[in-house]
TIMI-989663 format. One line per 10 residues: number of its first residue (from 1); their letters; for each residue x, y, z of C-alpha. Coordinates in nm, 3 decimals. Layout:
BEGIN
NUM> a> X,Y,Z  ...
//
This chain:
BEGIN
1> xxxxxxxxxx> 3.162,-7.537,-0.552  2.835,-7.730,-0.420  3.098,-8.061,-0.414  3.311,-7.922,-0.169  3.049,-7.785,0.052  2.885,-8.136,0.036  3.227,-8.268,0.076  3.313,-8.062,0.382  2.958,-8.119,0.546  2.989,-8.495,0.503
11> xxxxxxxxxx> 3.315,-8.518,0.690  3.220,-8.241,0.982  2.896,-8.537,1.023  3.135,-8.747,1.048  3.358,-8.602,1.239  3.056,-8.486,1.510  2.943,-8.859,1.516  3.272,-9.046,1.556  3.324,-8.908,1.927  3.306,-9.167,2.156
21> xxxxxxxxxx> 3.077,-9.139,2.462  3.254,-9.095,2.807  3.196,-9.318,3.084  3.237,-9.264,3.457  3.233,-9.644,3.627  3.217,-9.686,4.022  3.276,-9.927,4.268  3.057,-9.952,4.616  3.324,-10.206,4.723  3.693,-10.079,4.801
31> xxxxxxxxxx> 3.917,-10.260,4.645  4.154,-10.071,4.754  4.114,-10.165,5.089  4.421,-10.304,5.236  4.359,-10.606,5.524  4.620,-10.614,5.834  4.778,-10.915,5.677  4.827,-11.056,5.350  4.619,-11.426,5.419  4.438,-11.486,5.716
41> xxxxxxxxxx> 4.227,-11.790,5.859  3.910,-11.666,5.867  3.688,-11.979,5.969  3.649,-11.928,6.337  3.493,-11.594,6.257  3.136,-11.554,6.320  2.938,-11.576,6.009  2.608,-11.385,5.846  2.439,-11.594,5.591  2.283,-11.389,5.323
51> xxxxxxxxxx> 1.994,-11.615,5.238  1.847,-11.245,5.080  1.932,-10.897,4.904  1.622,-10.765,4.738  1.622,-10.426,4.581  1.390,-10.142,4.428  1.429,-10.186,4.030  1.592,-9.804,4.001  1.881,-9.968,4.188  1.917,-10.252,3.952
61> xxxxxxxxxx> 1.966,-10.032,3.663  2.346,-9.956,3.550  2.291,-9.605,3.547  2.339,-9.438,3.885  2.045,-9.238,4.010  1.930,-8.967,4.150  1.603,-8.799,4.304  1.543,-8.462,4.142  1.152,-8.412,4.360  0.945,-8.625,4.577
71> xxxxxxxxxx> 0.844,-8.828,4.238  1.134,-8.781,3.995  1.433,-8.999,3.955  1.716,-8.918,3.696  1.933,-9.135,3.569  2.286,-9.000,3.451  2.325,-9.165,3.168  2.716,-9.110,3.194  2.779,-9.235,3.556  2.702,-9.657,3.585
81> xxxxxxxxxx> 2.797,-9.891,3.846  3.097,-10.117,3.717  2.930,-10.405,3.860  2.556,-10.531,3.926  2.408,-10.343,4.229  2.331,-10.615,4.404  2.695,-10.809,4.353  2.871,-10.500,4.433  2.611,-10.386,4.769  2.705,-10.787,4.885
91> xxxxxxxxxx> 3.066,-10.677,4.862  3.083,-10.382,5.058  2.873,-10.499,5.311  3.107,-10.809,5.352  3.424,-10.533,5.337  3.263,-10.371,5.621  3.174,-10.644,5.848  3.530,-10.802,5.802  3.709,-10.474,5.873  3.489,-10.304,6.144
101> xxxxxxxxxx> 3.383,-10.602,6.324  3.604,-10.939,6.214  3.258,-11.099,6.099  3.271,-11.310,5.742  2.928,-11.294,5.518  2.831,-11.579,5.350  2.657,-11.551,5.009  2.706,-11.922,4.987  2.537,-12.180,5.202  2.802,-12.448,5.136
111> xxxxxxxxxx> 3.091,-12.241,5.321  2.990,-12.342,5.672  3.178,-12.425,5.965  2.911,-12.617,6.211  3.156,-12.550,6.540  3.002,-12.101,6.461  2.649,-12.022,6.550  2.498,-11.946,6.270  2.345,-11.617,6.163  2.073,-11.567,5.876
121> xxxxxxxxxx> 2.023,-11.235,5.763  1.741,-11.094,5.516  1.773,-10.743,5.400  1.530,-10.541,5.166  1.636,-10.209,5.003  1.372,-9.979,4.987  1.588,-9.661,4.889  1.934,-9.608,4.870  1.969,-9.242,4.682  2.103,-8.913,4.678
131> xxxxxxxxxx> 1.801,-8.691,4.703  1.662,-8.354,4.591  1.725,-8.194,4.920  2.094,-8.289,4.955  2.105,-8.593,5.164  2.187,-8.933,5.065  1.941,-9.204,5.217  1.912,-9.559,5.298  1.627,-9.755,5.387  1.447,-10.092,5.445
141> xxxxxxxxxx> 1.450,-10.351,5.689  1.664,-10.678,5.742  1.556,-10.988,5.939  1.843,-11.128,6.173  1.752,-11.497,6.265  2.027,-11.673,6.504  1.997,-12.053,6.606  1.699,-12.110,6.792  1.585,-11.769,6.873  1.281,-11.564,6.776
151> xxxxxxxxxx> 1.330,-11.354,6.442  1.424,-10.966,6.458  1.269,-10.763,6.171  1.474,-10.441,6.187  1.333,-10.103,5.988  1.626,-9.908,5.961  1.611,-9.503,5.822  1.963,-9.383,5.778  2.112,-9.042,5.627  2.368,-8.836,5.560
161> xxxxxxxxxx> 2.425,-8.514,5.427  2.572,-8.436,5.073  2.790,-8.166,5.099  2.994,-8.211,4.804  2.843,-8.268,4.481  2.907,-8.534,4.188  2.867,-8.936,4.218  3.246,-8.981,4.342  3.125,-8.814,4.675  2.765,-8.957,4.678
171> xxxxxxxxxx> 2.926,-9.370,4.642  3.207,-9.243,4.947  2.877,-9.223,5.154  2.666,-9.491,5.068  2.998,-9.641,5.155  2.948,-9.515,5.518  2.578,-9.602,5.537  2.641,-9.966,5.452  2.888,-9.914,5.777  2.634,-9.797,5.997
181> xxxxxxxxxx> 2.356,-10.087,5.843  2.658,-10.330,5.932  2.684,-10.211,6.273  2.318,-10.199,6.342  2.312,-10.632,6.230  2.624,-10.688,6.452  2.497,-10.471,6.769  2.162,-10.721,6.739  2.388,-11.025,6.656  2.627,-10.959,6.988
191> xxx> 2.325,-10.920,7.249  2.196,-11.237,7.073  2.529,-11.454,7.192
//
């Protein structure tokens, strides 16, 4: 009788540790995103040279975070990005500026095209979080550098509201914040030209 309740608690162990862990994965990028035409020419665009992407260390994790009090991060150790931060954030930004304002961004200083001004940009994450209070923030400052003109060292403060919970919602807006960052670089680069 004690074999077969040995027996039977051996395989329910086994049975409890055999499950496999489920993983959520998401994307800051769209791929999804579907451009006017199949191929374009894109080398007369205007151009933003990334010459920088620095981010706070929470955001270089692979678990997505989030602020539970003024000084308490969590990180859901089910939900990860499906990509490095920092890749993915370069991405999205370079989605947006091609789709909302027909500007390429350069992550490589070999794809040039000397007949474009060229356009350095700097940015530094300081937070980019859903937070205890139901917002979602981002914040930092970028320096914008065009050919021959004085640097512009932007501090930027965006929001938005989280009214929806889960991670699916919160990445749809940092999606939109990375819009308005995007628009705040190209309003600066356009009363540069």
């Amino acid at each position: 009788m004690k074999k077969w309740i040995a027996g039977i608690a051996v395989l329910w162990l086994a049975g409890c540790s055999s499950k496999p862990i489920g993983l959520n994965y998401y994307l800051l990028h769209k791929p999804t995103q579907v451009m006017a035409q199949s191929s374009a020419d894109i080398s007369d665009q205007p151009s933003l040279f990334l010459r920088s992407l620095t981010a706070p260390d929470y955001l270089k994790q692979r678990n997505l975070s989030l602020q539970l009090s003024d000084s308490e991060i969590h990180f859901a150790p089910k939900h990860v990005w499906a990509e490095p931060f920092d890749r993915d954030f370069k991405m999205a930004l370079s989605e947006s500026l091609s789709a909302n304002h027909q500007m390429r961004l350069r992550v490589q200083s070999k794809w040039t095209n000397p007949a474009q001004p060229e356009y350095i940009l700097d940015i530094q994450l300081d937070d980019f979080i859903p937070t205890f209070d139901g917002r979602l923030v981002l914040k930092g400052k970028f320096r914008l550098v065009t050919d021959g003109a004085v640097p512009q060292i932007v501090q930027f403060n965006y929001g938005l509201p989280l009214n929806k919970d889960g991670f699916a919602f919160s990445v749809s807006q940092m999606r939109l914040l990375i819009d308005e960052l995007t628009n705040d670089v190209v309003t600066r680069v356009e009363t540069n030209r």
